[in-house]
C-alpha positions as a Markdown table, in Angstrom:
| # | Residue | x | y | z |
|---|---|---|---|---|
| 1 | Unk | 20.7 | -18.1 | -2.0 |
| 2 | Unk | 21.6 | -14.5 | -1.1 |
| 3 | Unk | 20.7 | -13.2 | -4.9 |
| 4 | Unk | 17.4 | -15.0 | -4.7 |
| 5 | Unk | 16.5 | -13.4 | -1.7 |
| 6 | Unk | 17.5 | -9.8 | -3.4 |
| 7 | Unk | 15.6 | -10.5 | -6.6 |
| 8 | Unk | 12.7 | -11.7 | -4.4 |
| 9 | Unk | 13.1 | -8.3 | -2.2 |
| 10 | Unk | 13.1 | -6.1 | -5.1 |
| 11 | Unk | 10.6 | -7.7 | -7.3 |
| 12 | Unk | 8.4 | -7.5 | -4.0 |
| 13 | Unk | 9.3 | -3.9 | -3.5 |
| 14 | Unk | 8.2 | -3.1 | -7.4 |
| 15 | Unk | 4.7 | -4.6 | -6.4 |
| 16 | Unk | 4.1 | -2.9 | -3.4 |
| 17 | Unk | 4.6 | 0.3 | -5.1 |
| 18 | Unk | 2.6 | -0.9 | -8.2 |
| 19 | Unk | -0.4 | -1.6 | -5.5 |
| 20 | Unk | 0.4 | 1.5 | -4.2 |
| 21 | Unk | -0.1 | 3.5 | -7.7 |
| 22 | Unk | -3.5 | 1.8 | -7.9 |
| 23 | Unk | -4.7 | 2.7 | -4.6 |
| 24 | Unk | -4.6 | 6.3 | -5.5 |
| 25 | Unk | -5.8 | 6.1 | -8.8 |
| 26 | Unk | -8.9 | 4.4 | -7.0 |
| 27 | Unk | -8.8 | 7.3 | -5.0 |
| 28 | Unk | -8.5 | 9.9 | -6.8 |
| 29 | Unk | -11.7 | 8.2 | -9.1 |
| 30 | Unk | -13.9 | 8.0 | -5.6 |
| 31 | Unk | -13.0 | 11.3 | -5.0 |
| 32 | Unk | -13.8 | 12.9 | -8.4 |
| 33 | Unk | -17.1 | 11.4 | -8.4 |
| 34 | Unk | -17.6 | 12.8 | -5.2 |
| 35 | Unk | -16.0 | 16.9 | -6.2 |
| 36 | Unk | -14.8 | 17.9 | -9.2 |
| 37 | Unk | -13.0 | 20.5 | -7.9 |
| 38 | Unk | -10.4 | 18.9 | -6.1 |
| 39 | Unk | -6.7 | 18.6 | -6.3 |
| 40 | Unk | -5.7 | 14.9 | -8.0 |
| 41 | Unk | -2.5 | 15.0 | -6.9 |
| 42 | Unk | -3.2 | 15.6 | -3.0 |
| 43 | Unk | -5.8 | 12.8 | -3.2 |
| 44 | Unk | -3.4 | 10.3 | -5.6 |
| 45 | Unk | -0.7 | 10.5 | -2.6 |
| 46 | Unk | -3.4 | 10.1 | 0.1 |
| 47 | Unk | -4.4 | 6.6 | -1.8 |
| 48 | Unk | -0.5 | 5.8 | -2.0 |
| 49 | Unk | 0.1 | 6.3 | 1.6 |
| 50 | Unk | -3.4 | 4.6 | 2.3 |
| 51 | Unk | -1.3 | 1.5 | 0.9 |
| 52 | Unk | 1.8 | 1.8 | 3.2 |
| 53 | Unk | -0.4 | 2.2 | 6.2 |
| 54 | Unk | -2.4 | -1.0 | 4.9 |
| 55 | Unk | 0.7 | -3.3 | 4.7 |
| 56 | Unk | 2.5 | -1.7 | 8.0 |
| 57 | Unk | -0.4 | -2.7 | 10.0 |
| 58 | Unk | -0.5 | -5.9 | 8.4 |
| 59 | Unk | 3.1 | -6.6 | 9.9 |
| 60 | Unk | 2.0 | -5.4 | 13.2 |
| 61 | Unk | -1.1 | -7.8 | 13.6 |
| 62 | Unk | 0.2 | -10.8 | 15.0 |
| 63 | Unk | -1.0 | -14.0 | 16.0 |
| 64 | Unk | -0.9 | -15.3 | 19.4 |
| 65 | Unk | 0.9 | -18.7 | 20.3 |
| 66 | Unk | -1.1 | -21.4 | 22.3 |
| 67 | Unk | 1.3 | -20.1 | 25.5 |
| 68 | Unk | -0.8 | -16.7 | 25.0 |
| 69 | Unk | 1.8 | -14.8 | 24.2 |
C-alpha cells in the first residue's frame, strides 16, 4: 500500500509541475502579444508560480459541514 501511495505522490508531483510549465508558456505567449520587448524568462516563472498559487488556494477553500463549521 505504502509504494502505491509513493508512485501516486510522485507521478502527481511530475503533473503539477508539467501544468506548471504550461502556465508560463501561456504566459509568456499573452505577454508577447501584448510587448515584444519583454523578458521571457521573468514572465515564464510568473506563469509557474501563478500555478502553485492556483493549487495552494485550492487546498485552502474548504467546504463547510452541515454543523457550520
Amino acid at each position: 500500500m505504502y509504494v502505491l501511495s509513493i508512485i501516486l505522490i510522485c507521478l502527481s508531483v511530475v503533473i503539477y509541475f508539467c501544468a506548471g510549465i504550461v502556465c508560463g508558456m501561456i504566459c509568456v505567449e499573452i505577454m508577447r502579444k501584448k510587448n515584444s520587448d519583454m523578458n521571457e524568462v521573468l514572465w515564464f516563472w510568473a506563469g509557474f508560480l501563478l500555478n502553485f498559487i492556483a493549487v495552494f488556494m485550492t487546498f485552502a477553500v474548504k467546504e463547510k459541514n452541515e454543523d457550520g463549521k
